[in-house]
LOZA-971832 format. One record per residue: x, y, z of N, C-alpha, C in turn; residue in three letters; residue number from 0. Coordinates in steps of 0.1 Angstrom, whole numbers, plus 5000, padded with zeros to 4 digits. Layout:
N
X	Y	Z	X	Y	Z	X	Y	Z	ALA	NUM
...
***
This chain:
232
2464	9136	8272	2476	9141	8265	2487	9143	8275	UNK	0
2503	9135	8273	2512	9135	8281	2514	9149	8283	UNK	1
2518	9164	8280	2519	9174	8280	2506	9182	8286	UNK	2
2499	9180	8293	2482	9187	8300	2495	9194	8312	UNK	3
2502	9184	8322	2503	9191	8334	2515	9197	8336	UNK	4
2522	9195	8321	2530	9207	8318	2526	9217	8311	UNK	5
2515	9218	8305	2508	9230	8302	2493	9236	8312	UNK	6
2498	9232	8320	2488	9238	8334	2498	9245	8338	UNK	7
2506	9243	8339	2522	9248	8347	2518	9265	8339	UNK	8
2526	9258	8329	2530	9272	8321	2517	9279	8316	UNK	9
2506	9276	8321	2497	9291	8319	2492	9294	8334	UNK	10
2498	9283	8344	2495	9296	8359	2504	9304	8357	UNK	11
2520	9304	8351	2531	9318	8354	2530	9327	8341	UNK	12
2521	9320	8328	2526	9330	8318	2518	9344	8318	UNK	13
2505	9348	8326	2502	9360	8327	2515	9369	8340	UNK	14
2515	9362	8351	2517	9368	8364	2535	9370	8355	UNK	15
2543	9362	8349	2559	9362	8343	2559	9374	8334	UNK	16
2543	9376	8324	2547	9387	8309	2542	9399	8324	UNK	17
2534	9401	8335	2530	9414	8341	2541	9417	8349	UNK	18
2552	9408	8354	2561	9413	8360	2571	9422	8355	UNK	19
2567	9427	8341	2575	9436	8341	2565	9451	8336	UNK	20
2557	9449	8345	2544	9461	8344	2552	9472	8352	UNK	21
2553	9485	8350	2564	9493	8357	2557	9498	8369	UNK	22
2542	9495	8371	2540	9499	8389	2544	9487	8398	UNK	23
2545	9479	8390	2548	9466	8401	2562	9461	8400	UNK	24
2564	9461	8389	2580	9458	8384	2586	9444	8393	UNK	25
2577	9431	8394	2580	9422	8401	2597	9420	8401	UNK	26
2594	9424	8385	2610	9417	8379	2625	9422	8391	UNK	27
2620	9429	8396	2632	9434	8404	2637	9431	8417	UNK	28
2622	9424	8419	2621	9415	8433	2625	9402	8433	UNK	29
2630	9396	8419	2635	9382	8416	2645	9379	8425	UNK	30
2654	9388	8431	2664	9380	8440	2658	9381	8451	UNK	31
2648	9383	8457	2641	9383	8469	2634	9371	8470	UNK	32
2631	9367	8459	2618	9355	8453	2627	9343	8453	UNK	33
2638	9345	8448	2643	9331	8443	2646	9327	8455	UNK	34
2653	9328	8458	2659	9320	8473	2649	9317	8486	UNK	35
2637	9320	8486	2630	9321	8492	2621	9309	8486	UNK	36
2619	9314	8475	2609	9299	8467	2616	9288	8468	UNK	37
2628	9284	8462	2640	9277	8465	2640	9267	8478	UNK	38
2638	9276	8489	2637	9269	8504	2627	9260	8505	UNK	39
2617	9269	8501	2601	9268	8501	2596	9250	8493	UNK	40
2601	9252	8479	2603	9243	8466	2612	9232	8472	UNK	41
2620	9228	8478	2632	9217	8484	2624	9215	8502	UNK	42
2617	9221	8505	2608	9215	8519	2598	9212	8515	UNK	43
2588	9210	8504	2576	9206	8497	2580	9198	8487	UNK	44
2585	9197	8483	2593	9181	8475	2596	9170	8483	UNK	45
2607	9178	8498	2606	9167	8501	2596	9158	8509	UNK	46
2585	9164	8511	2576	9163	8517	2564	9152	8508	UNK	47
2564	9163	8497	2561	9153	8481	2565	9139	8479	UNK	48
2575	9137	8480	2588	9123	8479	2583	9116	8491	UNK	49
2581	9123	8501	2575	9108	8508	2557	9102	8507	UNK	50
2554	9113	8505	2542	9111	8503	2537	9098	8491	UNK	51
2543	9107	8483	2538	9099	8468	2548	9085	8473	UNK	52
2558	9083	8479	2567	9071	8480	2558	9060	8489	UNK	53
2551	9067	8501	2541	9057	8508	2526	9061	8503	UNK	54
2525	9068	8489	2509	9064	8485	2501	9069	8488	UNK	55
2504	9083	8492	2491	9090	8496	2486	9097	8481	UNK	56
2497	9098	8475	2486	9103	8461	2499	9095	8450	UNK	57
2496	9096	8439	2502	9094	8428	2498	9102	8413	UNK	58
2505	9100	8401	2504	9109	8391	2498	9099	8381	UNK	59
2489	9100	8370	2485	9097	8358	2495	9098	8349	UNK	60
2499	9087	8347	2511	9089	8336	2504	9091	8320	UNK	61
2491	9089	8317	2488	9096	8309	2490	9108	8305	UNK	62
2490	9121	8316	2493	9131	8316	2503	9138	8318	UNK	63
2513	9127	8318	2526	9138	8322	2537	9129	8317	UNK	64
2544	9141	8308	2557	9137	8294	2566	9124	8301	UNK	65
2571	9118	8311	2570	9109	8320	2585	9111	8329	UNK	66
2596	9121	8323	2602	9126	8328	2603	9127	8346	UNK	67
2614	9114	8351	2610	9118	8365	2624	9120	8373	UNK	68
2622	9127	8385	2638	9124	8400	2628	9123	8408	UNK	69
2641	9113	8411	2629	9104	8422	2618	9100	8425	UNK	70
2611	9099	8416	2602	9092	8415	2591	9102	8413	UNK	71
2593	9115	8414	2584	9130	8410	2584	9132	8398	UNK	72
2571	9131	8393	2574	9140	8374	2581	9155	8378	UNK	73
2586	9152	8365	2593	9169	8362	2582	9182	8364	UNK	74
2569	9181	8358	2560	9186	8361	2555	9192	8376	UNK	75
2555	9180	8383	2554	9183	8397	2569	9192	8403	UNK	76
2577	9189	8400	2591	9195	8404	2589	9211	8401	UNK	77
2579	9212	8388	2579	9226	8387	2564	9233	8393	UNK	78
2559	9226	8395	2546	9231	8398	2550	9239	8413	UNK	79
2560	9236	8415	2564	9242	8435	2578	9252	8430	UNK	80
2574	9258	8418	2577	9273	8413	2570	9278	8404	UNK	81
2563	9274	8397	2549	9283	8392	2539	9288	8405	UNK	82
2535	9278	8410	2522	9282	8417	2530	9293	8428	UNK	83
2538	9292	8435	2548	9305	8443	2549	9317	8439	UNK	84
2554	9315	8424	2554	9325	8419	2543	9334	8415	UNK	85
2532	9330	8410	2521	9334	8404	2513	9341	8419	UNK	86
2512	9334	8425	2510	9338	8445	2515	9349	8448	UNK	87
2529	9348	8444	2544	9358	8451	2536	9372	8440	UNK	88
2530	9371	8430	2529	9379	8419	2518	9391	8430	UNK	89
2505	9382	8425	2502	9385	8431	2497	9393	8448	UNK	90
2507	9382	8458	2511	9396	8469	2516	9408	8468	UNK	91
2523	9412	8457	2527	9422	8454	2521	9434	8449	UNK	92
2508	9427	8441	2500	9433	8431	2490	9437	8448	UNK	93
2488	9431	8454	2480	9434	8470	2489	9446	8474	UNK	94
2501	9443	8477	2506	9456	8486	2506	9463	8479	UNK	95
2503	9466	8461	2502	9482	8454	2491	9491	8455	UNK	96
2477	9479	8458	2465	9483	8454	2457	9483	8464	UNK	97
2462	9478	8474	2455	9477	8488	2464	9483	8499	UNK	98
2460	9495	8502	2469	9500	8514	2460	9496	8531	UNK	99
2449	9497	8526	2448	9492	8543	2443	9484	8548	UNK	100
2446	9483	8565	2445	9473	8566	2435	9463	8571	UNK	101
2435	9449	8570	2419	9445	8575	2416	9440	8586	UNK	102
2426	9431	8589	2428	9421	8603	2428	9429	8616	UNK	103
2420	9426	8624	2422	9432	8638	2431	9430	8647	UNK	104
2437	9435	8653	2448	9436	8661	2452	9422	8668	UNK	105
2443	9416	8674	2443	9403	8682	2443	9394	8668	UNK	106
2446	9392	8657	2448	9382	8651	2453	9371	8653	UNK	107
2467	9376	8660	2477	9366	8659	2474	9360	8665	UNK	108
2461	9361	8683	2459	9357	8694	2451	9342	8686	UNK	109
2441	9343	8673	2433	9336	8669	2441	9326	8664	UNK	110
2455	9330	8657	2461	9325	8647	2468	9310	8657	UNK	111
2474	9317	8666	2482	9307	8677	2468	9299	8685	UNK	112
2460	9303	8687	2449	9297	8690	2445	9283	8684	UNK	113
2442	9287	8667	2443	9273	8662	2450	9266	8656	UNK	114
2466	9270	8657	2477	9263	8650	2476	9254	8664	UNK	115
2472	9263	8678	2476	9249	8690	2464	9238	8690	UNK	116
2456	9239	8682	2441	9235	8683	2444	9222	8667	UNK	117
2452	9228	8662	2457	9217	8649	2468	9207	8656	UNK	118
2475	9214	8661	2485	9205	8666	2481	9194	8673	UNK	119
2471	9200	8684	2464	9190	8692	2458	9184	8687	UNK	120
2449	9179	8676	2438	9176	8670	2448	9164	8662	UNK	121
2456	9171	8655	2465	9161	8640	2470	9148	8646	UNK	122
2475	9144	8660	2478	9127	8666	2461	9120	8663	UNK	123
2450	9124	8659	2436	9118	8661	2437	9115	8647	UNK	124
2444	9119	8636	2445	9114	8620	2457	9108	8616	UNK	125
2465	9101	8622	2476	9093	8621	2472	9087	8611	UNK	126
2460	9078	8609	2457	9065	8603	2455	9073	8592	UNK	127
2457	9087	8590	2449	9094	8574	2465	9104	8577	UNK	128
2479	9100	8568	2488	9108	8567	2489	9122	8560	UNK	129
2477	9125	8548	2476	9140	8544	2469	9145	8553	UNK	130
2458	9139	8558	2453	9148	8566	2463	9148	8581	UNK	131
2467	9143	8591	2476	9144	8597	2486	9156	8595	UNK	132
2495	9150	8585	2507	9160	8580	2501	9179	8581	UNK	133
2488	9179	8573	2488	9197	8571	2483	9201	8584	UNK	134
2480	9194	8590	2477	9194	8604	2487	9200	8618	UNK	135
2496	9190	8616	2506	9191	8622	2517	9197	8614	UNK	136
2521	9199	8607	2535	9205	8600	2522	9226	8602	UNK	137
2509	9221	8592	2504	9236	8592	2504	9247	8607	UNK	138
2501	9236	8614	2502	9242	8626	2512	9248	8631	UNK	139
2523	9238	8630	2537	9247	8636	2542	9257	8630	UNK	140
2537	9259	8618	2540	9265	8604	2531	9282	8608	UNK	141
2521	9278	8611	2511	9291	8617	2515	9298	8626	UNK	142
2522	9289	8637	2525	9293	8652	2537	9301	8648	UNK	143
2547	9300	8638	2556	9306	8637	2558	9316	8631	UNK	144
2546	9313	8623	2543	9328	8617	2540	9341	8625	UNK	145
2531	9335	8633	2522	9343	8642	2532	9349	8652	UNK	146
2543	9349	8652	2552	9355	8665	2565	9360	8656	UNK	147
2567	9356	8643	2579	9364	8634	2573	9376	8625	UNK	148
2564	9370	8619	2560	9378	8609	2551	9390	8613	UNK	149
2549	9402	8607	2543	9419	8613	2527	9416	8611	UNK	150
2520	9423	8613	2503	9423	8613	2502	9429	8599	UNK	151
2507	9437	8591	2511	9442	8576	2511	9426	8571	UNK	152
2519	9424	8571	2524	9407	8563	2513	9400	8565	UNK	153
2508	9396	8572	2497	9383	8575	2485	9395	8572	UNK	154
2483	9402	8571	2472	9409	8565	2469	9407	8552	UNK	155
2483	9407	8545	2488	9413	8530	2485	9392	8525	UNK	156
2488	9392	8531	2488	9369	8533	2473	9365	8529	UNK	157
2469	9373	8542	2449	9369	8536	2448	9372	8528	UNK	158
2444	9383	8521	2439	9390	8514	2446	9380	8500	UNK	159
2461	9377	8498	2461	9369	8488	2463	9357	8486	UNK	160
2453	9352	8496	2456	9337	8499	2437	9336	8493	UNK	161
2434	9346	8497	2418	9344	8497	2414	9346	8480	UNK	162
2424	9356	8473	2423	9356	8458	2426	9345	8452	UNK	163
2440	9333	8458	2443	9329	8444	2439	9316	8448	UNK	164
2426	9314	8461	2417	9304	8457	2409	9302	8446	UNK	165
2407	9315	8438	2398	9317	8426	2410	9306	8414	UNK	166
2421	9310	8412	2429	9304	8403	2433	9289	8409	UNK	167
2433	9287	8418	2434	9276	8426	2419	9264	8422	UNK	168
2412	9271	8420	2398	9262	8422	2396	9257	8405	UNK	169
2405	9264	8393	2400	9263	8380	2417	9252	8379	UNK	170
2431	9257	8387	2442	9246	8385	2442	9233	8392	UNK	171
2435	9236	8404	2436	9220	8414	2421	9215	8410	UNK	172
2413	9222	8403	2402	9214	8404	2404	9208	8388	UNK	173
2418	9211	8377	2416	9205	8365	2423	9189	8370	UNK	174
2432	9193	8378	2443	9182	8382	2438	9175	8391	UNK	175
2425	9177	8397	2420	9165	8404	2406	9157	8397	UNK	176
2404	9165	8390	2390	9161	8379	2395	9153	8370	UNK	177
2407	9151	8362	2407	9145	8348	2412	9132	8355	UNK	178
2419	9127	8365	2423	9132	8370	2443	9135	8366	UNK	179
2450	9145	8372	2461	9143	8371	2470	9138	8379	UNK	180
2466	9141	8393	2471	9135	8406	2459	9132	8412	UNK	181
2465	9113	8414	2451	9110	8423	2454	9104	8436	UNK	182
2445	9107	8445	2448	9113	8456	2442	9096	8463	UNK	183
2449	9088	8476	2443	9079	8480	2436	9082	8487	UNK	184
2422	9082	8489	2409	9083	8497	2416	9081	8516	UNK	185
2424	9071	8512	2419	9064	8527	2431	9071	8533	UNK	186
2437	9082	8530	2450	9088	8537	2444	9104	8539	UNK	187
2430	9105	8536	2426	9122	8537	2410	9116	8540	UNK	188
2405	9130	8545	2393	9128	8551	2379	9125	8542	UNK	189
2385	9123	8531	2375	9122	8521	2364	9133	8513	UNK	190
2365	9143	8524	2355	9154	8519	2362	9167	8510	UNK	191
2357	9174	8495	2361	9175	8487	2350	9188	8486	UNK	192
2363	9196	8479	2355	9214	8471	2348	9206	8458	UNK	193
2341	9204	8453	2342	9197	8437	2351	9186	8438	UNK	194
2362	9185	8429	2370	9176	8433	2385	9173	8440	UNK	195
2384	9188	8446	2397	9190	8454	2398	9185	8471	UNK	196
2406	9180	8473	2400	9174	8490	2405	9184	8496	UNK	197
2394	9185	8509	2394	9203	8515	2415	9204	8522	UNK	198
2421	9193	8521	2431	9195	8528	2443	9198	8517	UNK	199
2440	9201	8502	2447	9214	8494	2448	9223	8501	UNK	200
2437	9228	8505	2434	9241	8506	2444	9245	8521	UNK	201
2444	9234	8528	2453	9240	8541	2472	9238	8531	UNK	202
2470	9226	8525	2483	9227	8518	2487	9243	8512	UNK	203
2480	9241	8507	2483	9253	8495	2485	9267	8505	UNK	204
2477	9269	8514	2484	9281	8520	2492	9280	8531	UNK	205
2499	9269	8536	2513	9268	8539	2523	9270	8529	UNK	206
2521	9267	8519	2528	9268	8503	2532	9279	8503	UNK	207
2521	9292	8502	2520	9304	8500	2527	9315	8516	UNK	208
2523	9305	8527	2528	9312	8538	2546	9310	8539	UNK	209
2549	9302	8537	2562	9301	8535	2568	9309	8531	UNK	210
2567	9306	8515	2573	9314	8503	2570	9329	8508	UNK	211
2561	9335	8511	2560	9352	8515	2567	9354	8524	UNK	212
2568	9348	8537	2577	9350	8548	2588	9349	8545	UNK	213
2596	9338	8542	2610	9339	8537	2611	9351	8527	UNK	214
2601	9353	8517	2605	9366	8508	2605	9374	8511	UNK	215
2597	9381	8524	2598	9394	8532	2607	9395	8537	UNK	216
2614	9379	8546	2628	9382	8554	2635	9386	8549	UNK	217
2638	9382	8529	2649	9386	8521	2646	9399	8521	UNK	218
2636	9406	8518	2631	9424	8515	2638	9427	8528	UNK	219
2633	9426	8540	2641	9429	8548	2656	9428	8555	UNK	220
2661	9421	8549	2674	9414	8553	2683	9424	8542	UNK	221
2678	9431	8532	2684	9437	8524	2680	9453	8525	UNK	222
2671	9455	8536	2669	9467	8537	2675	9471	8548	UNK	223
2681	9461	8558	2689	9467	8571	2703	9464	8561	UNK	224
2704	9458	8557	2718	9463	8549	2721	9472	8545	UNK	225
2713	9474	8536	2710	9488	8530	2713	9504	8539	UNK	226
2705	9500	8553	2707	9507	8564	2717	9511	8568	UNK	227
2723	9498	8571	2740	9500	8575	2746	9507	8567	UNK	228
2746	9504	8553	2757	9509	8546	2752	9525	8543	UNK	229
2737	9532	8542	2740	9546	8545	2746	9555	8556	UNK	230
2746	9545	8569	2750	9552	8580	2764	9551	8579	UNK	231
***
């Protein structure tokens, strides 16, 4: 059915879109924090998308999707890198209400920069396999940067809902790699698979999610030293 991976879309955001305006969490108010931040997030994973799909590392089932495209991306996909953020972004928020403490031990970050330098190093040995490569090397620098900007709060609050919305993650990427909807070329990833997801989503996906939260905390905070200023 052309309409499947636009209605995957629209039931990852239609629970986390109707709870955002649950009044302990009140996402809805955090929308200008979200958008600009998803936005950055959404236009560096497109373009990232656009080359990918352009040299073949995966492609789309045009059976499954209304066929609407820019540049060569279904419209589907264009939105899938603001549903899935959002529903994530929901999420971490639903963590910082209900979870106050904390888990990660103090030397985290020491582990974190450990293996972003240990990916870096590793990712020139999968050149000949570009997905696997790419989350490799782009994840890595992506980690390293985290690991020296972002607070031990934040990358706490990161696990914890990076490790949940593998549960929703394993029932959306595992419909869209099963029927399939995006198929993925064997010989550009390491071949080894959750079911039918190749394990290098799963690094995707939480670069996805590490992004999007960091830029959204910068905005929380970028608007709370303002905030600052202007009571002093």
């Amino acid at each position: 059915m052309k309409f499947t991976y636009l209605l995957i879309n629209l039931a990852t955001i239609s629970i986390p879109l109707l709870r955002s305006f649950e009044h302990r969490i009140n996402f809805y108010k955090k929308w200008k924090y979200f958008l600009p931040a998803n936005l950055i997030t959404a236009i560096f994973f497109l373009v990232w998308d656009y080359f990918k799909t352009t040299y073949g590392v995966w492609k789309f089932n045009d059976q499954y999707i209304i066929g609407i495209k820019f540049f060569g991306l279904p419209f589907e996909e264009i939105l899938f890198f603001f549903t899935i953020p959002y529903a994530c972004t929901f999420i971490y928020e639903s963590v910082l209400l209900f979870i106050k403490k904390s888990w990660l031990p103090s030397f985290i970050k020491t582990i974190i920069v450990a293996l972003s330098l240990a990916a870096i190093i590793t990712a020139p040995f999968f050149l000949h396999k570009a997905y696997t490569f790419s989350v490799l090397f782009i994840g890595g620098i992506m980690y390293m940067i985290a690991a020296f900007t972002l607070s031990l709060d934040i990358l706490d609050r990161f696990m914890i809902t990076y490790a949940i919305s593998i549960v929703p993650m394993l029932f959306v990427n595992g419909l869209l790699t099963a029927l399939p909807v995006v198929i993925y070329n064997n010989t550009q990833n390491l071949g080894y698979r959750v079911g039918t997801i190749p394990v290098e989503d799963f690094v995707y996906s939480a670069m996805l999610l590490l992004m999007n939260i960091g830029l959204y905390e910068w905005y929380k905070k970028r608007e709370l030293q303002k905030f600052t200023i202007r009571t002093f």
